[in-house]
SEVOZA-154579 format. One record per residue (C-alpha): x, y, z; residue number from 1. Coordinates in steps of 0.02 Angstrom, whole numbers, plus 50000, padded with zeros to 5 digits. Each point is the difference from the previous one (the first is absolute). Example, Ala and Ser with C-alpha at 12.3 -4.5 7.8 and 13.67 -1.06 7.14 Angstrom:
<markes>
       X       Y       Z   seq
   50615   49775   50390     1
   50069   50172   49967     2
</markes>
This chain:
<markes>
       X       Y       Z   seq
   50246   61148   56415     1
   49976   49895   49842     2
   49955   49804   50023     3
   50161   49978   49881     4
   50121   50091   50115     5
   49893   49937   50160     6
   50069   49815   49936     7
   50164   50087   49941     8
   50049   50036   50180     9
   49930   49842   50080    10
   50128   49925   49882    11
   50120   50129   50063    12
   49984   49969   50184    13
   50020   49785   49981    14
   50148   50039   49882    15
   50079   50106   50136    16
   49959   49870   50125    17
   50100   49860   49889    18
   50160   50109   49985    19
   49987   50000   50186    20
   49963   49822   50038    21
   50172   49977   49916    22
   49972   50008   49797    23
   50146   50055   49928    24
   50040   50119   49861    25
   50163   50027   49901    26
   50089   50151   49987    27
   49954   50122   49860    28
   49843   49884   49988    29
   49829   50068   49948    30
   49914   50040   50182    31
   49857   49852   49987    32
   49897   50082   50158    33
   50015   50209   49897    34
   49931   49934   49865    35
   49880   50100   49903    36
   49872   49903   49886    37
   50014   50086   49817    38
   49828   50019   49999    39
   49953   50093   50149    40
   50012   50206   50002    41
   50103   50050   50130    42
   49959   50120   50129    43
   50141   50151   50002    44
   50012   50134   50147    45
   50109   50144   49948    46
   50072   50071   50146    47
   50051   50193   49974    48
   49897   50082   49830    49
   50111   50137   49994    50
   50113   50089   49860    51
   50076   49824   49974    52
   49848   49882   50062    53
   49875   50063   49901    54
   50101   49958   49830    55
   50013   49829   50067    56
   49844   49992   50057    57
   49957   50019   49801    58
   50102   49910   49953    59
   49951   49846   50110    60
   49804   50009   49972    61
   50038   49984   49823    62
   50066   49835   50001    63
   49887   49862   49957    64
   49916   49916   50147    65
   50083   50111   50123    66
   49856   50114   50093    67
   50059   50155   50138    68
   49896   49956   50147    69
   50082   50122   50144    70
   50080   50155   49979    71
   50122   50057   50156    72
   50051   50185   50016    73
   50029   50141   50141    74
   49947   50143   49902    75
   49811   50019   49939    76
   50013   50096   49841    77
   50120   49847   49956    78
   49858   49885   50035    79
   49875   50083   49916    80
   50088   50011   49840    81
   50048   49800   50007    82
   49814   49976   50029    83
   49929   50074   49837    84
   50163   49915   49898    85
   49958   49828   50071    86
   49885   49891   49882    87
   49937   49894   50152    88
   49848   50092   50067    89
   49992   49881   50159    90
   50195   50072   50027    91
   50019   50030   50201    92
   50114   50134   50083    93
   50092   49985   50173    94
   50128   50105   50076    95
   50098   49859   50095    96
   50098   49917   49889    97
   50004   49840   50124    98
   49821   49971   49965    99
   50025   49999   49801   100
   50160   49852   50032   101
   49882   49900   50104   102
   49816   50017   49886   103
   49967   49818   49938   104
   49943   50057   49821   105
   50180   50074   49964   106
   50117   49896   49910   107
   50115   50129   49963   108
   50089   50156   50079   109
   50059   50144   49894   110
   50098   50122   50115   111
   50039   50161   49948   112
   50031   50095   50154   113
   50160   50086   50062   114
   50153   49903   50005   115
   49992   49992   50196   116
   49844   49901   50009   117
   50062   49862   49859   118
   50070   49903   50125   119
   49865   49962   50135   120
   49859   49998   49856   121
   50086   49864   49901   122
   50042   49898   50172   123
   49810   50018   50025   124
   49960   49954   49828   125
   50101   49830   49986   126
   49991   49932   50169   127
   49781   50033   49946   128
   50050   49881   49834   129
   49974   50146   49895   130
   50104   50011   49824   131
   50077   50191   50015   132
   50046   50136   49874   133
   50077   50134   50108   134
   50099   50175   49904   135
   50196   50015   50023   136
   50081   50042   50075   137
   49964   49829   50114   138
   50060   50073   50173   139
   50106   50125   50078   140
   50115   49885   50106   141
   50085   49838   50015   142
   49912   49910   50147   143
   49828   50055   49901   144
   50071   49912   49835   145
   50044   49822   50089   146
   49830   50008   50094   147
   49899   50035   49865   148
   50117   49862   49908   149
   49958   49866   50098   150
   49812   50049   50010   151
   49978   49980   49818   152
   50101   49841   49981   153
   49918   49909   50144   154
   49835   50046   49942   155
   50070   49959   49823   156
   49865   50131   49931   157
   50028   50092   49848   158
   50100   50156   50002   159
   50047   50143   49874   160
   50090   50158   50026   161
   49950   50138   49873   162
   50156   50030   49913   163
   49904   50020   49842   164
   50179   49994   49903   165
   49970   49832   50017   166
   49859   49978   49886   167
   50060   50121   49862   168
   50059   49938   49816   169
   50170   50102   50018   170
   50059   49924   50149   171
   49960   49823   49948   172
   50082   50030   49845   173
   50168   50079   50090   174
   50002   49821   50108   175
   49994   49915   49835   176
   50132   50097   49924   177
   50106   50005   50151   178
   49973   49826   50025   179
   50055   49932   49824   180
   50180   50058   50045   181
   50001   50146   49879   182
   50065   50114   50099   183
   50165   49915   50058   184
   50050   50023   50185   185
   49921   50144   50081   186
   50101   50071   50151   187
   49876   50168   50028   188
   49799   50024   49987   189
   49981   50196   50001   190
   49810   50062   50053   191
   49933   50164   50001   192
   49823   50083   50062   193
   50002   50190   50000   194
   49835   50092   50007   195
   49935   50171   50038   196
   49832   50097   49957   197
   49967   50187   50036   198
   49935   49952   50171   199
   50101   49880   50133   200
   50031   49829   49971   201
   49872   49868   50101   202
   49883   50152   50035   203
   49842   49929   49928   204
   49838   49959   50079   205
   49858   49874   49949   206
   50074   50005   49812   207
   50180   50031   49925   208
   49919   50144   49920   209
   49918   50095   50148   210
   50149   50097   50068   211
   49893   50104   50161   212
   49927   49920   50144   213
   49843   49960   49985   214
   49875   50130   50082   215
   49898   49817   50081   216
   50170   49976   50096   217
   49955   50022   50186   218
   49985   49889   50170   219
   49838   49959   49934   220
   50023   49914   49837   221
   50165   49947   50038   222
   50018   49832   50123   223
   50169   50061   50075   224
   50013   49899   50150   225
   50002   49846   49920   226
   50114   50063   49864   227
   50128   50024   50138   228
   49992   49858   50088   229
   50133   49895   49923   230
   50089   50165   50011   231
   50116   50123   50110   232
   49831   50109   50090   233
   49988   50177   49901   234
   49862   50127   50031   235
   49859   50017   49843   236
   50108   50026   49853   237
   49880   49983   49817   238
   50173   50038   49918   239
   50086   49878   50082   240
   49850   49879   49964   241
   50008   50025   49796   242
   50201   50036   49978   243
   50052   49845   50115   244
   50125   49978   49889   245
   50092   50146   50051   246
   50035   49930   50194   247
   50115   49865   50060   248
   49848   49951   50130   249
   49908   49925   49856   250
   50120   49933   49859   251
   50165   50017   49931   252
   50002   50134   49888   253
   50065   49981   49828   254
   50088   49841   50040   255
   49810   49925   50018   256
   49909   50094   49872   257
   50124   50033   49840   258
   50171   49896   50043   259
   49892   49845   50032   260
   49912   50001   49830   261
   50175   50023   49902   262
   50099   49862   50106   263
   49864   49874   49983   264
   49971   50021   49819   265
   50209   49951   49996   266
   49966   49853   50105   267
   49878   49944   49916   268
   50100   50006   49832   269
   50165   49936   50095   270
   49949   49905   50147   271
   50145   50070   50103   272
   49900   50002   50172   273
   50070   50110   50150   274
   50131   50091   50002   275
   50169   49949   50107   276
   50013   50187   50035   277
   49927   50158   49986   278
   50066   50198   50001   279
   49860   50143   49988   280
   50002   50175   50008   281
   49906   50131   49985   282
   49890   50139   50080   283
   49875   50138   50002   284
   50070   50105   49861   285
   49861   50102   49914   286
   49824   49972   50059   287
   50030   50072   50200   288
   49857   50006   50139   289
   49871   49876   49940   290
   50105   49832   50025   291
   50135   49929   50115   292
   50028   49853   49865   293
   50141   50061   49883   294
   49942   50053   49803   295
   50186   49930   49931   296
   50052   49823   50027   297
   50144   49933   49917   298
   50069   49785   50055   299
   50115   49892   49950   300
   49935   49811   50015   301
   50174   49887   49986   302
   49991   49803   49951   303
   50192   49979   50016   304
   49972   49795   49989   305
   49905   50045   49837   306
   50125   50148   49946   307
   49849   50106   49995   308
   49944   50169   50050   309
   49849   50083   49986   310
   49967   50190   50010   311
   49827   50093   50033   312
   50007   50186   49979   313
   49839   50119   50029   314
   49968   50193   50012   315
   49842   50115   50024   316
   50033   50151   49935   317
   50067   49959   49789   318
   49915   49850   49908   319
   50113   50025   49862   320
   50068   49836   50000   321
   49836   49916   50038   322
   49997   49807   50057   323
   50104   49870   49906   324
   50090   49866   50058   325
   50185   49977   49890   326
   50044   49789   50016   327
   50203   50024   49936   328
   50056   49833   49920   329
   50165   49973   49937   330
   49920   49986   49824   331
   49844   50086   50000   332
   49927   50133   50111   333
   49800   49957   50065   334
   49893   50130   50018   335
   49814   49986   50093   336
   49877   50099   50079   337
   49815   49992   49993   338
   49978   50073   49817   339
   50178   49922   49921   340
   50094   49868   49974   341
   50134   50019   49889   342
   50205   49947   49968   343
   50162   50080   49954   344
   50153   49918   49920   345
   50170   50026   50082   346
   50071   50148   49971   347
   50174   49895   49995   348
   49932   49881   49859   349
   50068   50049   49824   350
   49785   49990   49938   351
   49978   50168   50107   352
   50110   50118   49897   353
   49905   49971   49872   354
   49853   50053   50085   355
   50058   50144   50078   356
   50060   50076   49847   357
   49799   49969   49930   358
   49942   50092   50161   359
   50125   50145   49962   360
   49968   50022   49825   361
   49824   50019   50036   362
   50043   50107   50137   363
   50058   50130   49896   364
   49876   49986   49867   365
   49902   50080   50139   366
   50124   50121   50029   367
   50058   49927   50182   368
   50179   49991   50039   369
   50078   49825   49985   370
   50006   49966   50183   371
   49807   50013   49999   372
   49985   49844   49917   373
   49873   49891   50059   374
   50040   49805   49966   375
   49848   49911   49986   376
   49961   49819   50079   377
   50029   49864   49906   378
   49831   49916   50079   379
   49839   50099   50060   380
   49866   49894   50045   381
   49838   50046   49905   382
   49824   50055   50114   383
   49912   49854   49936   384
   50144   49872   50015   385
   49980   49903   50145   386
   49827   49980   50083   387
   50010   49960   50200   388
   49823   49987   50128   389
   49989   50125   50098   390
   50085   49984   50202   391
   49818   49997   50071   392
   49951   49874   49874   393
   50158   49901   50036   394
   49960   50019   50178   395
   49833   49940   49991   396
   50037   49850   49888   397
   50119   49936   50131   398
   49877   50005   50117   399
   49898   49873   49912   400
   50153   49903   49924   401
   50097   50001   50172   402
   50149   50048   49890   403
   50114   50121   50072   404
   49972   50196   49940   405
   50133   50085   49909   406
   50059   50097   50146   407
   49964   49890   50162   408
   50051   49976   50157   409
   50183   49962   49982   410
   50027   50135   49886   411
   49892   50102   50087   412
   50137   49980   50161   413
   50142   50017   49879   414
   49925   50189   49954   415
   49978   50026   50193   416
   50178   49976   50074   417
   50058   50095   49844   418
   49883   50152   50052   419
   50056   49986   50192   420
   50187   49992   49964   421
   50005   50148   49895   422
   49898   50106   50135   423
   50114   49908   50146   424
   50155   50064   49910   425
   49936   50181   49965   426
   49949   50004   50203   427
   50157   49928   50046   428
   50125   50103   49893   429
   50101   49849   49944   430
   50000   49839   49888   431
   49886   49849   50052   432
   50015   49819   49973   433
   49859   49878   49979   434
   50051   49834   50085   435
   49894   49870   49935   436
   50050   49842   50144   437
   49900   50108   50125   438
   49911   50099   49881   439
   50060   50169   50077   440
   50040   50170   49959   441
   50184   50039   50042   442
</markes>
């Protein structure tokens, strides 16, 4: 360890000791006894380096004065490969993810591991005074959320959950728009994520491009018993071990993966929180006898006290519609998704016929029949518009500022109880309510 982060701790561990001996901080305060000194470079352990981790693991070792100092992964190829990517040379690998929370030259956790370790590794992580960026979805049930909760807000460490739509131009330009008032009332937020590829949905391995399991994929290379241990016991399974994904013991499905990334983005641009109630349904409709998660998921999020509802629809088998999510204002119709931002005047406002009949007349001009008329937006928001850091570099500037991350701990439960009410009502067959007195799912 450096003599600059040998006094950095000292300073650490007398801090601690004030806040203890009765110091007192106020709420939504900077945490005085977290803080990170702006000019130290600060240690990061990146806990799973697969499909996911490894991009992260880029993407962390490229910020300035951040340096990878463990990797943490139960399959060897995966290590390997995050070994020769890694630009510290003096990088260390261990299998027990424990050990990489607890090492004194780690400032900061990255997890990237299944969804059904998120919870005990970011416990770990902030009751060891470690500032934590950990992959969405955040956990795969309630209890899990309000533990992990308090963890991070007694600890008051940094924490970001990597909804990336966070830290893209079009969706801070959509909150902008939506928040000016444009739009008029809106009374429905429609969301859609369909997807499919010649093979199955979730079946990758190592890299969303490598589509068979990998011939290294044995009891040898593969750490399974620890895999399982936060986990309903299973025999060996390497498929099981790359498409977790596809298996209620280890996440929730699309709710975690897709719906979580589309209702987020809205909450982010609206603020509306959790939902008072939830309806899902869906099922295994297409891809049969690889997954017991279902590949269609349709829910209906209601904010009666707002006069809101909220829609997420998703299919594997026809990407025709793609992913968009359709904000409908009384005056102007918001639409956002990763690559757009753009609006729509009411089709009730005398300024649209006018446009319409443009659309139409050019229409035909292409020889299309008038009801193939296409009108455009009246805003599309330009590539270089709007310039916004990065979420890792967000992340990491929070961790030296002490300001809270774009998509932190609160929000970070909000997207939680969301994710567990829509997979409560699917297993349930019926309607759930969220009652926020007790904070309980209904």
């Amino acid at each position: 360890m450096s003599q600059d982060n040998a006094l950095s701790r000292r300073s650490f561990v007398k801090e601690v000791a004030a806040v203890g001996a009765g110091a007192t901080l106020l709420e939504g305060a900077p945490a005085v006894f977290a803080q990170r000194s702006p000019g130290n470079v600060l240690g990061v352990a990146v806990i799973g380096v697969g499909t996911r981790g490894i991009q992260l693991l880029r993407e962390a070792q490229d910020v300035p004065g951040a340096e990878i100092r463990i990797i943490c992964d139960l399959y060897q190829p995966n290590i390997e490969r995050a070994q020769k990517q890694t630009k510290n040379p003096k990088v260390r690998v261990v299998k027990d993810w424990e050990k990489a929370v607890a090492d004194p030259d780690v400032d900061v956790v990255i997890i990237a591991t299944p969804d059904f370790w998120h919870a005990p590794q970011v416990i770990a992580a902030a009751q060891a005074r470690k500032d934590i960026y950990v992959e969405k979805g955040w956990c795969t049930k309630l209890e899990e959320a309000k533990k992990m909760r308090d963890a991070v807000k007694s600890a008051r460490v940094v924490m970001q959950l990597g909804h990336q739509y966070n830290s893209l131009p079009a969706y801070h330009k959509a909150r902008e728009i939506y928040q000016s008032g444009q739009l008029g009332k809106v009374t429905l937020v429609r969301t859609y994520i369909d997807r499919t590829r010649d093979t199955p949905e979730w079946k990758f391995y190592t890299a969303y491009n490598i589509t068979q399991l990998p011939k290294e994929a044995n009891p040898d290379t593969i750490d399974w018993d620890r895999f399982i241990r936060n986990a309903p016991y299973h025999p060996f399974d390497a498929e099981r071990f790359f498409t977790w994904r596809c298996w209620w013991d280890y996440g929730t499905g699309i709710a975690g993966d897709l719906m979580s990334h589309v209702w987020d983005g809205v909450n982010m641009i609206m603020g509306m929180g959790i939902p008072e109630t939830a309806m899902t349904q869906g099922g295994t409709y297409f891809w049969k006898g690889d997954r017991n998660v279902p590949d269609m998921w349709h829910v209906l999020f209601d904010y009666p006290s707002r006069e809101l509802a909220i829609t997420f629809g998703c299919t594997f088998h026809n990407s025709h519609v793609g992913e968009i999510t359709q904000i409908l204002g009384r005056d102007l119709t918001l639409e956002v998704s990763p690559r757009v931002c753009r609006t729509y005047t009411a089709r009730w406002k005398p300024e649209f016929a006018s446009k319409q009949a443009a659309a139409v007349q050019a229409a035909r001009q292409l020889g299309l029949q008038s009801q193939d008329a296409v009108v455009p937006p009246d805003y599309s928001m330009a590539p270089d518009e709007l310039t916004v850091s990065s979420h890792m570099e967000d992340f990491f500037e929070c961790v030296r500022s002490r300001r809270t991350p774009r998509c932190g701990v609160d929000r970070a439960f909000e997207e939680a109880v969301t994710i567990v009410m829509s997979v409560e009502s699917f297993k349930r067959g019926r309607k759930v309510r969220w009652d926020p007195r007790f904070e309980e799912i209904l």
